[in-house]
Backbone as a printed PyTorch tensor [residue, N CA C, xyz], in Angstrom:
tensor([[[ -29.2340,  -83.8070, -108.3130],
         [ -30.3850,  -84.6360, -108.0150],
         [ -31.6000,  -83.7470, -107.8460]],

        [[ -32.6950,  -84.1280, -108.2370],
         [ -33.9390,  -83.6470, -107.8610],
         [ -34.8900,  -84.6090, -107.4360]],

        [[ -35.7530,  -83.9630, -106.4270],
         [ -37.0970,  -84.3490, -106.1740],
         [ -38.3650,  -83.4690, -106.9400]],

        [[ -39.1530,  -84.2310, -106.7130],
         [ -40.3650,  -83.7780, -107.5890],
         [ -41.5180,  -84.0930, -106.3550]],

        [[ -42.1430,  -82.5850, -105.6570],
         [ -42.9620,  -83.2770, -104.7590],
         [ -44.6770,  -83.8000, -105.4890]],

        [[ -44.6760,  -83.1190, -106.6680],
         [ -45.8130,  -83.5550, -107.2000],
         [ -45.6420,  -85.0480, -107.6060]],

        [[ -44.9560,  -85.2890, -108.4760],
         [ -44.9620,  -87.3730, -108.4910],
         [ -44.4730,  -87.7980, -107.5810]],

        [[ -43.3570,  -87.1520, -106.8770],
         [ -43.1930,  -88.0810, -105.5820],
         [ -41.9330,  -88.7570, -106.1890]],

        [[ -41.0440,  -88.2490, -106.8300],
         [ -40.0270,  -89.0250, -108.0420],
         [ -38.3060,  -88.3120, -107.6190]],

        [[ -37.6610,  -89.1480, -107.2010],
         [ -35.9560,  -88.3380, -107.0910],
         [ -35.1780,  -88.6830, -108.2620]],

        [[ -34.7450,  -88.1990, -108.9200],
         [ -34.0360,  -88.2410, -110.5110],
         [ -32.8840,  -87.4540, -110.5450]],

        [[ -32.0470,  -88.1040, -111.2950],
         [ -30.5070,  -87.7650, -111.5150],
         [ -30.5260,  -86.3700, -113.1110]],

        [[ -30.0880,  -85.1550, -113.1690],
         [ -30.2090,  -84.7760, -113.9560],
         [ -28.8250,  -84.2030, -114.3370]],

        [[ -27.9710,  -84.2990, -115.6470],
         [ -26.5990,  -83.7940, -116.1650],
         [ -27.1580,  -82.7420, -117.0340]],

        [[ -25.7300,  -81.9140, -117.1400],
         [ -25.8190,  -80.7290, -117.9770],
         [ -24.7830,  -79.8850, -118.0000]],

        [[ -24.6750,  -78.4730, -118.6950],
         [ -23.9620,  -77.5390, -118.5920],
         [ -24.2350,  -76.5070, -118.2330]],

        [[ -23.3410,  -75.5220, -117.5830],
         [ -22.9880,  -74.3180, -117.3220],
         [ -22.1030,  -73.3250, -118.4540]],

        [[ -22.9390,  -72.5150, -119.1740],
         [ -22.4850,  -71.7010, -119.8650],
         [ -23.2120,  -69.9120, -120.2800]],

        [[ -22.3230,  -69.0230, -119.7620],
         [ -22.9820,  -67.8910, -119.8130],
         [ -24.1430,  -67.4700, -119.1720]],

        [[ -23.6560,  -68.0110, -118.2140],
         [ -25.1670,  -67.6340, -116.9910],
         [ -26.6640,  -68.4220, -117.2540]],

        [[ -26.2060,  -68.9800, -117.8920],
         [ -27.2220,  -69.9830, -118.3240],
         [ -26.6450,  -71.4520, -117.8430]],

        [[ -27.7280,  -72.2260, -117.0690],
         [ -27.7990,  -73.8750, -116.7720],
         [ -28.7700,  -74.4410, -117.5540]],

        [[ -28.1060,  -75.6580, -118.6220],
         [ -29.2970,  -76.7170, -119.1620],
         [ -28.7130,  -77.6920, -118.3320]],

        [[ -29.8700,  -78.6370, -118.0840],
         [ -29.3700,  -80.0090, -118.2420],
         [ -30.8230,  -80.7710, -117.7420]],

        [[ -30.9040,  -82.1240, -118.5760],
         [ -31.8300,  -83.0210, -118.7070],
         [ -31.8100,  -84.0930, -117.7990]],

        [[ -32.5400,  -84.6910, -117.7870],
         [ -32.8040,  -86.1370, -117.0980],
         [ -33.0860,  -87.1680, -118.3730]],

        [[ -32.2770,  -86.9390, -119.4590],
         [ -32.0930,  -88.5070, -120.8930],
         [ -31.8090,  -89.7880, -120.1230]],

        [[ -30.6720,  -89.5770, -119.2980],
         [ -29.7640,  -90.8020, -119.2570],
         [ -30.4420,  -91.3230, -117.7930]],

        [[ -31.0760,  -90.8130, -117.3940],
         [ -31.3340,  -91.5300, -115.6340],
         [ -32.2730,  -93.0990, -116.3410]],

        [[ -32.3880,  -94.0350, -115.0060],
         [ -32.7480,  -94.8980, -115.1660],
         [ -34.4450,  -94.9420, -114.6740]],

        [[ -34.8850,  -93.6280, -113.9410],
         [ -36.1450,  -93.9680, -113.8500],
         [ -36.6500,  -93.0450, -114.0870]],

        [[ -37.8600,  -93.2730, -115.2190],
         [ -38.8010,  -92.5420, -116.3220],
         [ -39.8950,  -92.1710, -115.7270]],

        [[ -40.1040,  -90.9450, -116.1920],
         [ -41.6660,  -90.2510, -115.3560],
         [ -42.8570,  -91.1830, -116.9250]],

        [[ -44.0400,  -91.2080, -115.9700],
         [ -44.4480,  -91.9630, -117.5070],
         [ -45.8920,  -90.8580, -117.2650]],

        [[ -45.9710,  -90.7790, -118.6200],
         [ -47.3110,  -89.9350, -118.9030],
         [ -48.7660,  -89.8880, -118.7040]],

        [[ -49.8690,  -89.5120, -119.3280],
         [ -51.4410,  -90.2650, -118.9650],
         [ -51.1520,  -91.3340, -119.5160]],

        [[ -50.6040,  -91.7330, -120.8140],
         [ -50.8530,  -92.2610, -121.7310],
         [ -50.1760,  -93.4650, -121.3540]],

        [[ -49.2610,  -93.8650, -120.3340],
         [ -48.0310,  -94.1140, -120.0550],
         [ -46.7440,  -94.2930, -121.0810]],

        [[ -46.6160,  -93.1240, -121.5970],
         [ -45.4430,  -93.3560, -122.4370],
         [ -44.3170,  -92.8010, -121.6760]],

        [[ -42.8210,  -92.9530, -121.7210],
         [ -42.0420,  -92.5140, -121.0150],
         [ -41.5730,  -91.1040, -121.3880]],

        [[ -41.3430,  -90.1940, -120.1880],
         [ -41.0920,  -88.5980, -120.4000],
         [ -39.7510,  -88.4010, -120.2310]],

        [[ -38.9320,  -87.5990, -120.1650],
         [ -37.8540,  -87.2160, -119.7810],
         [ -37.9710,  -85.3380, -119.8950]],

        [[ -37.5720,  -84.9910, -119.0500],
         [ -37.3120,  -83.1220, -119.1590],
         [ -36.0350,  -83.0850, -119.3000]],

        [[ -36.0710,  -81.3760, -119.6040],
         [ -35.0450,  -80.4310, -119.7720],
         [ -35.4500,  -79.4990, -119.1680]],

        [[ -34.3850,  -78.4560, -118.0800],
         [ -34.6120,  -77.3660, -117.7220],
         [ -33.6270,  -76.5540, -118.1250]],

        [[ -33.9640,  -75.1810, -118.0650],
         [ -32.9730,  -74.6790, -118.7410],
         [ -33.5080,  -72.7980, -118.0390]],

        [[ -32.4460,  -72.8820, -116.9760],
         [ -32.1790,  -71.5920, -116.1540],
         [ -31.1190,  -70.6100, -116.5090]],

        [[ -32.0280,  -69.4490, -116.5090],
         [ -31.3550,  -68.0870, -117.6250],
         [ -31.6580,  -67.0100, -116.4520]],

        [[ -30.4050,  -66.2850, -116.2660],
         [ -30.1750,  -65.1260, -115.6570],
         [ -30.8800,  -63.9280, -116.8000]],

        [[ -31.8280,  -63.3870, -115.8980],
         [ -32.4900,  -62.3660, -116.9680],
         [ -31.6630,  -60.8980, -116.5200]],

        [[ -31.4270,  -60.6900, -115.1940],
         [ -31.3040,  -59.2270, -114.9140],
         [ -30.3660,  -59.9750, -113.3200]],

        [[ -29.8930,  -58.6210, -112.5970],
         [ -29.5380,  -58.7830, -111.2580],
         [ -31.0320,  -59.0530, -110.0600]],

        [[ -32.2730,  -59.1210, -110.7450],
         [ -32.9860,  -59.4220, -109.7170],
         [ -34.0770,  -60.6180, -110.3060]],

        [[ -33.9220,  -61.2510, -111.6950],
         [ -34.1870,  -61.7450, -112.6090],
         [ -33.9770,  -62.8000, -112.7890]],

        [[ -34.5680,  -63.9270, -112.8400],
         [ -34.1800,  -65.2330, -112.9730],
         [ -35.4840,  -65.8200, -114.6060]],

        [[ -35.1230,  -66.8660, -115.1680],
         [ -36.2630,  -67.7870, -116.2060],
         [ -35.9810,  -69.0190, -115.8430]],

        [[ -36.7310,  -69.7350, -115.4200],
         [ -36.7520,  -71.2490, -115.7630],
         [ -37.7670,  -71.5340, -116.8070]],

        [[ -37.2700,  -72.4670, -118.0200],
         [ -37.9980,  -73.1130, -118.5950],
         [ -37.8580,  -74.3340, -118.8690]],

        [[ -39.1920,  -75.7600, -118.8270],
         [ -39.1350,  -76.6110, -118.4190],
         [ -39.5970,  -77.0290, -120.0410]],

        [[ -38.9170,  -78.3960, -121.0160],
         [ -39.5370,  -79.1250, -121.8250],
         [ -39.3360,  -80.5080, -121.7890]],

        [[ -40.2930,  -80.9160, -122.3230],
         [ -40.1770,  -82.5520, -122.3940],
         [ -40.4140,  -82.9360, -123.3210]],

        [[ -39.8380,  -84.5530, -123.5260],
         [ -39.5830,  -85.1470, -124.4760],
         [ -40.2770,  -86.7480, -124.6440]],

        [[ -40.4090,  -87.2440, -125.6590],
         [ -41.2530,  -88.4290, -125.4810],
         [ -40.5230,  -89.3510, -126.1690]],

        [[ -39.6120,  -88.6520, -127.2090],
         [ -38.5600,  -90.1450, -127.7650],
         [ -37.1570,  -89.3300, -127.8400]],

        [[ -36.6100,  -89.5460, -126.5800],
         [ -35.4750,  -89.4780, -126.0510],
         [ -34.5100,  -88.1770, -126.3330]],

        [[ -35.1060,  -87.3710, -126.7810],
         [ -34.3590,  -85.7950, -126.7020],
         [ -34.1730,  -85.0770, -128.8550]],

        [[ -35.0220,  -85.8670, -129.0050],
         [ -34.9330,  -85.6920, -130.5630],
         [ -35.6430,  -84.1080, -130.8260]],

        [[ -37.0780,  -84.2980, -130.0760],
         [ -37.9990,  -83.3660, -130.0390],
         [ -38.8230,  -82.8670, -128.4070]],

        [[ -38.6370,  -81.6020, -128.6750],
         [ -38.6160,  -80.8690, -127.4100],
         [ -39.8990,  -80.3630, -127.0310]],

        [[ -40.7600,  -79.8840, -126.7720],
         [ -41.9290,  -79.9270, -126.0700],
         [ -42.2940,  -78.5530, -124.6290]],

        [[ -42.7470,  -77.6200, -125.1680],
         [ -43.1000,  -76.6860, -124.2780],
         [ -43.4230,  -77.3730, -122.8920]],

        [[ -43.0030,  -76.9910, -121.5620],
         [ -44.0590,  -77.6770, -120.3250],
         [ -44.3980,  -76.0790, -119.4780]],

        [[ -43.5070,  -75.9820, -119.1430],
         [ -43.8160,  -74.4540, -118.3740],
         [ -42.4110,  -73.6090, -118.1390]],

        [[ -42.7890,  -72.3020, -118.2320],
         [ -41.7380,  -71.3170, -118.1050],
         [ -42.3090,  -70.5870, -116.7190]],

        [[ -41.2860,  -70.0330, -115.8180],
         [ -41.4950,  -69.1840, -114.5950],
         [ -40.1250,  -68.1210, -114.9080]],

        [[ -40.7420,  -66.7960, -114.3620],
         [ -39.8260,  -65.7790, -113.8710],
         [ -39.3230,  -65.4530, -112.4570]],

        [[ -38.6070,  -65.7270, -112.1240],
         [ -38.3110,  -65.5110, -110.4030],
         [ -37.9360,  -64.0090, -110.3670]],

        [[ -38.8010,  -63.2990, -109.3580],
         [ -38.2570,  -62.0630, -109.3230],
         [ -37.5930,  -61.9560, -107.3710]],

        [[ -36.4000,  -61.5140, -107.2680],
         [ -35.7920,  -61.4310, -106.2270],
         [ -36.2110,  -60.1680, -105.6220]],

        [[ -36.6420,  -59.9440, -104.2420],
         [ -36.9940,  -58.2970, -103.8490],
         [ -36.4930,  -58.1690, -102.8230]]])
């Protein structure tokens, strides 16, 4: 589960675990972040072990249901 304190939104998100890497989306939940435009969004995150002090999250979204993927933002977590 996630919260989102910027919309203010709790959403169900599935996925996998493989090779130190986590994807998983919010396709299938029942409530849609909706855009300016209001069209309906759905993300993908997708967390990658870079190093032992190294983390990537990168965030994309989608506008018709996971066909086509969509830059939103990437972060590096550095552990010290």
């Amino acid at each position: 589960m996630s919260f989102d304190k910027t919309l203010g939104s709790v959403d169900v998100y599935t996925g996998t675990i493989s090779n130190e890497t986590i994807i998983f989306n919010n396709l299938d939940s029942e409530y849609k972040t909706k855009n300016k435009l209001g069209e309906d969004i759905s993300f993908k995150l997708i967390y990658k072990r870079l190093s032992a002090t190294e983390n990537e999250l990168v965030v994309g979204y989608t506008k018709n249901k996971g066909r086509t993927w969509f830059p939103f933002v990437k972060n590096i977590y550095t552990r010290k």
